[in-house]
Every structure is written in structure tokens, then in C-alpha cells.
N, C-alpha and C positions, 0 to 999 in steps of 0.2 A: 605504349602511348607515352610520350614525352610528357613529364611534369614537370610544370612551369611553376616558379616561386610566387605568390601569389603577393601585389602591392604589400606592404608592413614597413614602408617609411615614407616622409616627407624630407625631402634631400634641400630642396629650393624651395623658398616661396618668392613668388616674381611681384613684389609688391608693385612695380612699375617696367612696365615694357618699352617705355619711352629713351630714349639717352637723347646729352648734349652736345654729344660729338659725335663724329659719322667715320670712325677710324678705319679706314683698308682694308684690314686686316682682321674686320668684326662684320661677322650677318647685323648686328642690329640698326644700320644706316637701310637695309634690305625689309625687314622684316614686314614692315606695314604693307608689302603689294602680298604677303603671302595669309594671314593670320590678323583679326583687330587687335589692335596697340590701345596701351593708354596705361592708368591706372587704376590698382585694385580696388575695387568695389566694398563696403562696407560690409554687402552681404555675403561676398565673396570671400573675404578674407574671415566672416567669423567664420562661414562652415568649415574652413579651411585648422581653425582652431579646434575645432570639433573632433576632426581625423588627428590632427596633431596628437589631442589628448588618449583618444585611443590607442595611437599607437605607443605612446611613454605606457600607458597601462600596461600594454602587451610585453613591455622591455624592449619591442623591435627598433624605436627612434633612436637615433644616433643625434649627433651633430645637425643644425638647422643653420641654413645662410638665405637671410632675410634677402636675399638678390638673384636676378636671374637674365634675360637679355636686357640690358634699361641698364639705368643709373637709379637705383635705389633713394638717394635724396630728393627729388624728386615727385615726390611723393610728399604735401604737405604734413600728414598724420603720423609721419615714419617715426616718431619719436613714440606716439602713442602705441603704434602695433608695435614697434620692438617690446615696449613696460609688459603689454597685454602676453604678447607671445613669451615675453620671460615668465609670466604667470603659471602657463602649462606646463615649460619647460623645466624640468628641476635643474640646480644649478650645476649639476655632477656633469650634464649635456651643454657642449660647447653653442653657443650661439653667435652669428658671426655676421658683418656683413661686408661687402666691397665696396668701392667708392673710384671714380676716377677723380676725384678730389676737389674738380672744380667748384663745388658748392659748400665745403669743407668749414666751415669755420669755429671757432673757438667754444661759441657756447654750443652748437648742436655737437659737438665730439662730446663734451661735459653733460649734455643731455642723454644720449644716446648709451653711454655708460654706466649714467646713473639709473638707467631706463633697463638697464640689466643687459645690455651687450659685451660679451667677452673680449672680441679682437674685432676689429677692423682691416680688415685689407685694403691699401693704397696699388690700384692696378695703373700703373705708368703709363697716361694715353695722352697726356700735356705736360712739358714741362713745367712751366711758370705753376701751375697750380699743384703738379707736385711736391716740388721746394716747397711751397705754402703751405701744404698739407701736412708735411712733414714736420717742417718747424711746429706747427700748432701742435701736435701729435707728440712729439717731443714736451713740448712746454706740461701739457696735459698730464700728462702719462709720466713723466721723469725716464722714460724706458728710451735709449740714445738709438741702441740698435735694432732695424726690423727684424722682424721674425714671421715665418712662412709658417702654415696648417699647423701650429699649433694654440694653447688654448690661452694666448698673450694677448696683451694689448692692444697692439697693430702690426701690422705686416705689410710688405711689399713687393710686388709683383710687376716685370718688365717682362713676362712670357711673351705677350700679341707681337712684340718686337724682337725678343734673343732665340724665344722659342717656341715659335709658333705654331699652331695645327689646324689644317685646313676645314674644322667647325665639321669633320665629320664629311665632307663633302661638297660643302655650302661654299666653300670658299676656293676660289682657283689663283688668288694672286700672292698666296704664300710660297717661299721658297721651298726646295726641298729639304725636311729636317729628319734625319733619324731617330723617330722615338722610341722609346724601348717597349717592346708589343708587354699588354699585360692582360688580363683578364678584366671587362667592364665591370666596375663595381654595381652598378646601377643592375645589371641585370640580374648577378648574382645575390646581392642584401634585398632586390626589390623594393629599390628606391624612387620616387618618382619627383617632378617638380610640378609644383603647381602654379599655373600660367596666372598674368594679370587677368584672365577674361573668367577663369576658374576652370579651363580645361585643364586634364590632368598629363601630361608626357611622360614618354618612357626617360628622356635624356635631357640635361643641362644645355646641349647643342643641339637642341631642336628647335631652334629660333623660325623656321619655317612652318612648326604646327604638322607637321608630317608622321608625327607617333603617339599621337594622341588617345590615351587610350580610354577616358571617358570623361568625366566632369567630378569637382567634390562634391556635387548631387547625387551620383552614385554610389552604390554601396563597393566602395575601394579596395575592401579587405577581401571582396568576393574576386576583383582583376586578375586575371594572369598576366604577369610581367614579361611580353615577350620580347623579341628582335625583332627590328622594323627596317625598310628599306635602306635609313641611313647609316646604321650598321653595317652597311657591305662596305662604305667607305671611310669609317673611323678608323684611326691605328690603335683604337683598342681592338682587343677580340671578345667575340662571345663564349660565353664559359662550355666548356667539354660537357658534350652531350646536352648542347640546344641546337636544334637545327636554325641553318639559315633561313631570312624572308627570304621570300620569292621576290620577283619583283613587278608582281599584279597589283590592282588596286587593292585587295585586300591586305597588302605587304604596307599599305601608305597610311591605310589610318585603324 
């Protein structure tokens, strides 16, 4: 009998499901005909604290990125749930979030850091308001150069554009890019993201709600973390010795 790594992290919290822009090259212009959109619920997001803190208990939490399909600003309270979520979060664990920039400005950066955010990501989906973002970010920060996944300042990101991936299968109007195959972290640490609605997903590119594999109502630490339909089409792989979903209804949710 195959044994499945059982949920023991929060990878994503998807504070807002919504975005400003409807970029090509992103499900989340898509996402509303599949799954409710909107933003996270008050109720939503504490219980969502709840597992958080369970799993810093356990040692199992890693790194938290307060975003998930949306534009995380967005979200009027985001300055409050970043302070609350640095609360659980001890400071040794990266807390991060992304931003396409366009709501960007000088005092929520200075908020949002003093709120206990580590690094910032600037994901490049407008120009004009990434120059803007940047410069603010600069001004802030004193830090001239971005910096990618690590536990800095801010960062920057033109992947949707130099190097793109077809969202797992969601997406058909990306060109072909060679990525280097590697093993799904998500499957492997048993990470999960939790949606603005408080469904819980296997993956970060499940913007369609298709691997959902229960709610932060549920008892999470009991879940098996398995492989789901969209899996057959990500260029990542599933880790040695997980079988593939099938692809029945029970493969989709």
C-alpha cells in the first residue's frame, strides 16, 4: 500500500483570488468560471492561523507567501493579516509576499514590513507600474538590486514572460519552454495552499480548484497529500514511488 505524506504545511495563503490584470499568460483572468473568487474571509483566514500554528509546532512549516492566484493588495486588511500571520510565524521562517505592483506605493511597502514581512516579490505583468514599484522599493529598502527566493527585501520576477509554464495544463497559449524536470516539492514536504474560499489544494497552480483536497475545517494533519489530474500535465514530476491519478472523477477532487 502506497504511503502518502500526510498535509504538515501551509505553502500559500491566497488572501485574495481576485487580480487587476487579466495577463495571457495567467489562469487567473479564467479562474471565476471555474471555482468562487473574491477575498479571504475573516473566518477563513483565522482558522487558517490555527493550522499555521500547528504546524510551526510540529517543525513541519517552512516558508509562508501570503499570495496565491490574485493580486494580494487587494485585499484591504493585508497589512493586518501579514502583523497577525508574523505572530505565528517565528522569525527564523521566511514570510513573503508578491505583488504585480500596480497598487504598490510607499507607505503600504513601509507598512507591510513593519507588519513583519521579509521579502516582497515584484512579478513583472506591467511595465509603468513596475519601474514604480521598483523605485519605491529602492527608496525603502536602500537594497539597489533585486533578489529571487531568498529571505531579502524584495525581488523580481519576469518568469510569465522569459519563462513561462503552462500552469500545469491550464494554459495553452504559452510557447514551448524547456524546463528542467524536477521532483514536486508540494507533494513531496506535503505542502498545501489555502484558497480565498478556505478550500484547501494540493498545488499553487490549481487556479481551477480541481485538487482540492478539503477545507481548513477539516482535520488537515489527518489528509493524504496525493497527485491529482493536473499532475499529468505539469513539467514537474511526482516523487518515486507515488502512483499516477487516474483520470476519473475521483482523480479531480
Amino acid at each position: 500500500m502506497t504511503a502518502y505524506r500526510k498535509v504538515q504545511a501551509i505553502k500559500n495563503l491566497e488572501v485574495a483570488s481576485v487580480c487587476n490584470l487579466a495577463c495571457p499568460y495567467c489562469p487567473a483572468r479564467l479562474q471565476g468560471e471555474h471555482r468562487d473568487t473574491g477575498l479571504m474571509s475573516e473566518k477563513t483566514f483565522e482558522q487558517s492561523l490555527h493550522w499555521l500554528a500547528r504546524f510551526v509546532k510540529a517543525g513541519t512549516q517552512q516558508e509562508l507567501n501570503l499570495f496565491g492566484v490574485g493580486e494580494p493588495l487587494l485585499h484591504p486588511k493585508i497589512v493586518e493579516m501579514a502583523a497577525r500571520t508574523r505572530l505565528v510565524m517565528p522569525r527564523y521562517l521566511t514570510l513573503r509576499m508578491n505583488t504585480n505592483g500596480l497598487l504598490v506605493t510607499e507607505e503600504i511597502v513601509r507598512d507591510l514590513y513593519a507588519a513583519g514581512i521579509d521579502t516582497i516579490d515584484i512579478t513583472d505583468h506591467e511595465s509603468e507600474a513596475t519601474m514604480k514599484a521598483i523605485r519605491i522599493f529602492r527608496k525603502v529598502t536602500g537594497q539597489y538590486e533585486p533578489r529571487r527566493h531568498q529571505p531579502t527585501r524584495w525581488g523580481y520576477s519576469r518568469d510569465g514572460i522569459i519563462n513561462p509554464n503552462n500552469w500545469g495544463g491550464l494554459i495553452d497559449w504559452v510557447p514551448e519552454v524547456d524546463h528542467p524536470r524536477y521532483v514536486c516539492p508540494w507533494i513531496a514536504n506535503g505542502q498545501v495552499m489555502v484558497m480565498s474560499t478556505g478550500d484547501v489544494t494540493r498545488c499553487c497552480q490549481d487556479a481551477f480548484g480541481r485538487g482540492i483536497l478539503g477545507t481548513v475545517h477539516d482535520d488537515l494533519e489527518q489528509l493524504d497529500h496525493t497527485p491529482y489530474i493536473q499532475c499529468l500535465t505539469c513539467h514537474e514530476e511526482i516523487p518515486p514511488g507515488i502512483p499516477k491519478p487516474n483520470t476519473g472523477k475521483a482523480a479531480i477532487r
